[in-house]
N, C-alpha and C positions, 0 to 999 in steps of 0.2 A: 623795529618790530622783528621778531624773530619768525624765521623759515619755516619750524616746526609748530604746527597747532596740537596743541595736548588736550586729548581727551582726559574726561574725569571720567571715574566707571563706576559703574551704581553700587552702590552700599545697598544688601540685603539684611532683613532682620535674620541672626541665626535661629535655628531651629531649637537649641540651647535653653534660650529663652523663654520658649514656652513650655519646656520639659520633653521637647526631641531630642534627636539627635544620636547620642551614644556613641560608647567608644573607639576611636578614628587607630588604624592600623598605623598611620605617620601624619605625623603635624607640622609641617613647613613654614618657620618663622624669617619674612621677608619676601618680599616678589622685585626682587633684582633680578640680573640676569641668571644667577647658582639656581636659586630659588624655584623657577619654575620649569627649569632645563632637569634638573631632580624629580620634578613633578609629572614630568612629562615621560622622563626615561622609568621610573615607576611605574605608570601606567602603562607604558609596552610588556611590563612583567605580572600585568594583572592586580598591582597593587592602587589601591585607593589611596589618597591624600589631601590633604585641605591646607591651601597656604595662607596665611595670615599676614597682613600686612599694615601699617597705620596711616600711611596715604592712601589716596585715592585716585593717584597720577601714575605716569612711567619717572625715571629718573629727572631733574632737572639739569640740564645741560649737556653738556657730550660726553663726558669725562672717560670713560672705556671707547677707544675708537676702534680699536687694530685687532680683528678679529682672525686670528690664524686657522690656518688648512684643519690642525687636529681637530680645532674648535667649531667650524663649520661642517667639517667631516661627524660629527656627534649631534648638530641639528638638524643634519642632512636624513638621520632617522626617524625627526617627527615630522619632516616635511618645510622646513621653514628655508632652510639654508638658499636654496635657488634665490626666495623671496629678498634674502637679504645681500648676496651676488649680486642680483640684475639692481637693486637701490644704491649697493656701494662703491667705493671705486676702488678696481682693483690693480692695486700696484707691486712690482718685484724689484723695481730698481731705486738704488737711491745713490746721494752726493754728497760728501763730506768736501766744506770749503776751509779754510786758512784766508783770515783778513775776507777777501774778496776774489780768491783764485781757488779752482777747484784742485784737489789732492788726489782724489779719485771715489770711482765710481764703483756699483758693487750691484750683486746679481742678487737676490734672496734665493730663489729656486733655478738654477741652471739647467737641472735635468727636465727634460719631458717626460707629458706621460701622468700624470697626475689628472681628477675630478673637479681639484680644486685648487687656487690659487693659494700663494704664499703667505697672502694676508690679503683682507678686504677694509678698508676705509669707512666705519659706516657709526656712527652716533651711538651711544649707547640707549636712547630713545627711543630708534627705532627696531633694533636688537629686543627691547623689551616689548614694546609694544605686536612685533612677532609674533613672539614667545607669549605672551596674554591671550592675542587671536588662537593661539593653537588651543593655548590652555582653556579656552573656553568651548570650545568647541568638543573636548573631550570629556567624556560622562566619569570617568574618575581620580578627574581635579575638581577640585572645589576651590576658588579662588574666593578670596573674603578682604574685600578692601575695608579701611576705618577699623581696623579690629587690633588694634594696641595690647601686645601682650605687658601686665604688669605684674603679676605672677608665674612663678615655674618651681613646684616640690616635685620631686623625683621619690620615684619608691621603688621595690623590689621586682614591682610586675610592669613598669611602666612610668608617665608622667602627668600630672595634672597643671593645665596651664591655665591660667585665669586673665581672661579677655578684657578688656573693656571697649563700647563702641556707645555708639550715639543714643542707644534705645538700653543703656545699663551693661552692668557685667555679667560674665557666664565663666563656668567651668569647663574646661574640653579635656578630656581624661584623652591619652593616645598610647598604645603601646610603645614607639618611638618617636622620641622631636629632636628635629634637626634644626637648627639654627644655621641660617640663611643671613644675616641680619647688617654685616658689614661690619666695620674695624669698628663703630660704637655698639656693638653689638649690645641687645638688649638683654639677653638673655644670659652671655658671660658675664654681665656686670651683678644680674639677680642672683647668680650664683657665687657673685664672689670670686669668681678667677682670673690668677695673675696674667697680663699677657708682654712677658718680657721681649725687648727687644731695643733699639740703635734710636736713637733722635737725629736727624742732620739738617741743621740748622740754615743751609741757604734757602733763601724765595724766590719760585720764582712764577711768574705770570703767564696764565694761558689769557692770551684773545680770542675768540671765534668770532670769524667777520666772515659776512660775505663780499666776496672781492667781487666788484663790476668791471670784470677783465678778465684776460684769457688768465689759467688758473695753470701750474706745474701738476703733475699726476703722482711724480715719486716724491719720495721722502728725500728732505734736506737739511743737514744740519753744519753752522758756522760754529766756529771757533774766534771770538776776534773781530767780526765784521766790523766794515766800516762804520753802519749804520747801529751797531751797540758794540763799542770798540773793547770794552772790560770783561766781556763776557760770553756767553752759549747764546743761540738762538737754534730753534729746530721747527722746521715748516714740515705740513701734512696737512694732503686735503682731504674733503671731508663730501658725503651726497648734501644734495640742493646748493653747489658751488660753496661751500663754507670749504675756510680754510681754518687750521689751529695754528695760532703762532705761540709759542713757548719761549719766552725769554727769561732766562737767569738773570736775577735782582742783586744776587748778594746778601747775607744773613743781616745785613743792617736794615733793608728795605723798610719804608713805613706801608702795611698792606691796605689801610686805607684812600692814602695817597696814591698810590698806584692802582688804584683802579678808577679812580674817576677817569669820566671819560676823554676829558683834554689831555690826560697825560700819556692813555693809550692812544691817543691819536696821532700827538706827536712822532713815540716813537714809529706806529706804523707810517706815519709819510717819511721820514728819515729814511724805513727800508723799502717803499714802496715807490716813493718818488713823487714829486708836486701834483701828477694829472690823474692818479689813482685814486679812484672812489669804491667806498663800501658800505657795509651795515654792520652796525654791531650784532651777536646774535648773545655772547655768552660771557663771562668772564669770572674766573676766579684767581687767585693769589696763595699760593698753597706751598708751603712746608710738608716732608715726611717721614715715615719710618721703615724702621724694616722689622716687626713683628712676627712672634710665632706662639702660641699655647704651648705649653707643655705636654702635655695628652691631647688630640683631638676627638679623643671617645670617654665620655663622663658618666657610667651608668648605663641608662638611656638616651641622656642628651649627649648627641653628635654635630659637631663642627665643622664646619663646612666655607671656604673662601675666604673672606676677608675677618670673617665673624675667627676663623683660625688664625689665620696670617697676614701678612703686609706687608707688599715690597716696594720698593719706589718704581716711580712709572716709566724708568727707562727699560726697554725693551720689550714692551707690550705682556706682563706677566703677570699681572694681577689680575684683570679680568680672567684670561687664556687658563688660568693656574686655578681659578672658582670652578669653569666648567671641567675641568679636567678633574677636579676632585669628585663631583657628586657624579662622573660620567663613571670614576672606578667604586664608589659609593653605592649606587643605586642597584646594581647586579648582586652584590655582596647584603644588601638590606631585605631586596626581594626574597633569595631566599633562606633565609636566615627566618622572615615574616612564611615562608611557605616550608619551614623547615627540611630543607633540603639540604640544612648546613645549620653546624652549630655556632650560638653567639658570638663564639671566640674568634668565627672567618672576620669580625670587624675589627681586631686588633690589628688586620693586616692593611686595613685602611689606613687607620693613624699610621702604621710603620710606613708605610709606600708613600701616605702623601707628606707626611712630615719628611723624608726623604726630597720630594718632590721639593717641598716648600724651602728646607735648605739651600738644594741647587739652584733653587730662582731668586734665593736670597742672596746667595752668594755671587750669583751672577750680576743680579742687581746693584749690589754691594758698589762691585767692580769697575762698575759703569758709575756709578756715582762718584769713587774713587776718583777715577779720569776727570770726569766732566769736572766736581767742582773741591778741586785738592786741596785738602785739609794744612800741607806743610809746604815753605818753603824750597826744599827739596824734589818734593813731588810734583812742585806746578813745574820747577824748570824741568825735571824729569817729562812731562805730558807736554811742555813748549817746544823740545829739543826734538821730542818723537814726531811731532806737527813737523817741524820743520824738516825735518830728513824722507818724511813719506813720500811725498809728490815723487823723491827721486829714484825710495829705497823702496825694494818692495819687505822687507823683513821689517820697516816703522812700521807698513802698513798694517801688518798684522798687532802689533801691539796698542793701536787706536779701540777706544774703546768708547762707542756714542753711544750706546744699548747693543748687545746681543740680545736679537730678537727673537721671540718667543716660537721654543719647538717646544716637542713632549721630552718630558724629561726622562732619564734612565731609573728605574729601580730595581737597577742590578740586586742580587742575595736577596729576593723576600724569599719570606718563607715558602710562598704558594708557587713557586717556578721549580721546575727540575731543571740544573744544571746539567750544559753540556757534558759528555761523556768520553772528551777528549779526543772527539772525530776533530779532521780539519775542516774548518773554516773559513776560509778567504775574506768571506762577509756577508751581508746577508743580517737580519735584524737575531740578535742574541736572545736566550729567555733576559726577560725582564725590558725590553726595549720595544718601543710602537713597531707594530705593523709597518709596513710599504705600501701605498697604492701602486696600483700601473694599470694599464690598457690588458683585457683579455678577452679571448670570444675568437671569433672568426675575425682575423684581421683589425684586432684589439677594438672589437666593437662597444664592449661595455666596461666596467670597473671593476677592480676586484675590491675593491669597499663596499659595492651594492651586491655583491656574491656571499657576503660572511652574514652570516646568521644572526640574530638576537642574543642566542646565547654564545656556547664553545662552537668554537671550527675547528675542524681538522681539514688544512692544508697540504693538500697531495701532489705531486709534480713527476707524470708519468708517460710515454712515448705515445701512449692510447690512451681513450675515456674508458674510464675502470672504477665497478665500484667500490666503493670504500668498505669493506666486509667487517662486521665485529667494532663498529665503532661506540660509542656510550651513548644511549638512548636520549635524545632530545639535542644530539649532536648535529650540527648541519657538517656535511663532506663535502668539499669544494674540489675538485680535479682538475689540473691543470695540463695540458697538452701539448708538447710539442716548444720551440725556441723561441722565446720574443723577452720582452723588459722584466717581466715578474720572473724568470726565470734568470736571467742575469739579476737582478734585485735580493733574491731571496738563495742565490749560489747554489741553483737548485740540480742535481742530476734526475734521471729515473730514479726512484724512489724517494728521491727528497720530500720529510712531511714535516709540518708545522704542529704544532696545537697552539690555535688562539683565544683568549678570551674574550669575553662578552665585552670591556672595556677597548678590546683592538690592540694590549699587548701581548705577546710573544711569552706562553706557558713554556713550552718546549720545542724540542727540533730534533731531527734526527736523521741519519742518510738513509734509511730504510724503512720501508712501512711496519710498524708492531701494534697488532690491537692490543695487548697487554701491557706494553708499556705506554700506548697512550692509556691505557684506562689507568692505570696508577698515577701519569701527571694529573689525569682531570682529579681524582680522587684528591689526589696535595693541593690541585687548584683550588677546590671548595672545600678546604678545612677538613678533610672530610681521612683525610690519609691518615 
């Protein structure tokens, strides 16, 4: 019996149906995690939405566990994120073993000083079911479970989606639909678009059990082990004591075979030991790819997370990589919907996140590479690297179990003003995430909960000063005096920022200019 009880959520008749309704500003097809994390960051910008979805549950099973700082830093705006901290388990260390001896160990966040941890441990279940609770709570989402999209014509001024649910079909006309929907995306396939990308052929098996014994907090992944001597194994615990165990099968695996439940048992008592007891909670057997659309912007219909892209699940980037899309998405749609910016600010979405989605592919790629090597040459290459690490610290760095998921770089977009050839040291570039750190009187509060909904301008000056001539709906944040965000951010007296509403880095500068920030916010929203 499984840990988690799943609500089902009521199915209403739409208003469609009986000739209500009318035409919806955004049409959100899916209620995964992308889906209503989109919905939600919309309606901080006053836009309405209604997400469509063809169950009437949250996710089944855990499958997205590893929710990162950027990612929790993004629901931390509609209130959820505490909720889903104080439920998960939050870890920063993990252990890479050889056979059954440890190689070494490794920090995720070394620095202090941060809101939020490196990653939290938490089901993808509960993640959604969150995100539901918010979403229902707020008057401009509209969540609509049983509502199977089975039509989608796109036209000049918008889209028409055609529903069907338990009480018949309906029409929903929307200005924009974004498809939410996952790598089977319903909506890519009505339209007919390609979604090229890599097949790689090993299997391998997740268990989710609950162990009745003391549990490990950090991530662990073997090479070798005793207990599955041919192969990878990666441990990761999970809330209500579930653990995930991950074992690589080999592309011959039969996946039927391997999931009954004798055969997962064996292998867990081989790695667990004769007096260990548990419960099943979950299990699948799964192959992957690494996908990408060509366009992420079709007209009207906009692509969003897996429904775009696909990477394999080493290093927590698929999920991390959905929220991180519709979080630079959803600032860019608002007003584009409140004209404050022309159409065309959405081509900088497709560029930035197909950007994004490359580097997590590649990244991903890489880690696949290692764990399960395609050639002769490359395993003894990856066996040779094993064995030299424990002693060498230069193997260690070319081990590769997942690099785990940060924000990515989208150095050169259009909408950033490059540097101007000041120096440097460090400090976040145009086109690279924000910093958090401790600020206030004796780093009382965050500088994540100091940045505004929309643009910041980030000022860093000996006194509190105010920001004169900044762009109207601009928040001015001042910074004062020595502590972490000022070493973070390589700040002197007049060091200024401009950030955007997604939390990366527009510009920078050694001196305060209202004119030349009004010219980046201008290139920020299309608008230059």
């Amino acid at each position: 019996m499984g840990s988690y009880e799943y609500r089902h959520y009521p199915y209403t008749r739409p208003a469609e149906l009986d000739g209500g309704g009318g035409r919806r500003p955004v049409v959100i097809v899916g209620a995964g995690m992308a889906g209503p994390t989109l919905a939600l960051a919309l309606a901080q910008r006053g836009v309405a939405s209604v997400v469509l979805d063809e169950d009437d549950t949250v996710s089944l099973g855990s499958r997205s566990i590893c929710q990162a700082k950027h990612s929790l830093e993004i629901w931390d705006r509609f209130g959820v994120a505490s909720r889903m901290v104080e439920k998960g388990i939050t870890w920063e260390q993990g252990e890479l073993y050889l056979h059954d001896k440890p190689v070494f160990r490794f920090n995720l966040q070394p620095e202090p000083g941060h809101k939020f941890p490196a990653f939290v441990n938490l089901q993808q279940y509960y993640v959604e079911e969150y995100l539901y609770d918010r979403c229902l709570s707020e008057p401009l989402v509209e969540l609509r479970f049983r509502n199977k999209v089975v039509a989608v014509t796109p036209d000049g001024e918008g889209v028409a989606v055609e529903v069907e649910t338990p009480d018949g079909r309906y029409t929903l006309g929307a200005d924009w639909l974004v498809a939410c929907d996952g790598v089977r995306s319903t909506v890519r396939h009505l339209l007919n678009l390609p979604y090229p990308g890599e097949v790689f052929h090993d299997r391998f098996l997740i268990a989710d059990i609950r162990l009745l014994s003391e549990l490990p907090k950090e991530r662990r992944f073997w090479f070798y082990p005793p207990f599955h001597p041919t192969n990878s194994v990666l441990l990761h615990r999970q809330a209500d004591n579930v653990l995930r165990v991950d074992f690589q099968l080999g592309p011959d695996a039969d996946p039927e075979e391997e999931k009954k439940p004798e055969n997962i048992d064996r292998r867990l008592r081989q790695m667990f030991g004769p007096d260990a007891r548990w419960e099943h909670e979950w299990t699948s057997v799964y192959t992957f790819t690494c996908r990408m659309m060509e366009r992420f912007v079709h007209g009207r219909v906009i692509f969003a997370g897996d429904a775009a892209h696909v990477v394999s699940p080493f290093g927590a980037r698929g999920g991390n990589g959905a929220i991180a899309d519709v979080d630079n998405l959803a600032w860019k749609l608002a007003m584009v919907l409140g004209k404050a910016a022309p159409a065309s600010l959405l081509d900088s979405y497709c560029s930035e996140r197909r950007a994004a989605a490359r580097e997590n592919i590649l990244n991903s790629t890489r880690s696949t590479d290692f764990i399960t090597p395609k050639f002769p040459a490359s395993r003894a290459f990856r066996d040779a690297t094993l064995a030299l690490a424990r002693d060498f610290p230069f193997a260690r760095a070319l081990i590769n179990s997942g690099r785990l998921s940060v924000p990515t770089s989208q150095a050169g977009s259009p909408l950033d003003t490059p540097d101007d050839g000041t120096n440097w040291a460090r400090g976040p570039a145009p086109g690279q995430a924000m910093l958090d750190a401790p600020v206030g009187r004796e780093g009382g509060s965050w500088l994540v909960d100091r940045l505004g909904r929309d643009f910041t301008v980030l000022a860093f000056a000996d006194q509190d000063t105010p920001l004169a001539g900044i762009p109207p709906g601009t928040t001015g944040v001042c910074i004062v005096g020595d502590g972490l965000a000022r070493e973070r951010y390589d700040a002197r007296p007049g060091t200024t920022y401009l950030i955007r509403p997604d939390r990366y880095v527009a510009a920078r500068w050694r001196r305060f200019d209202a004119a030349a920030i009004g010219a980046a916010m201008r290139r920020a929203t299309g608008n230059g």
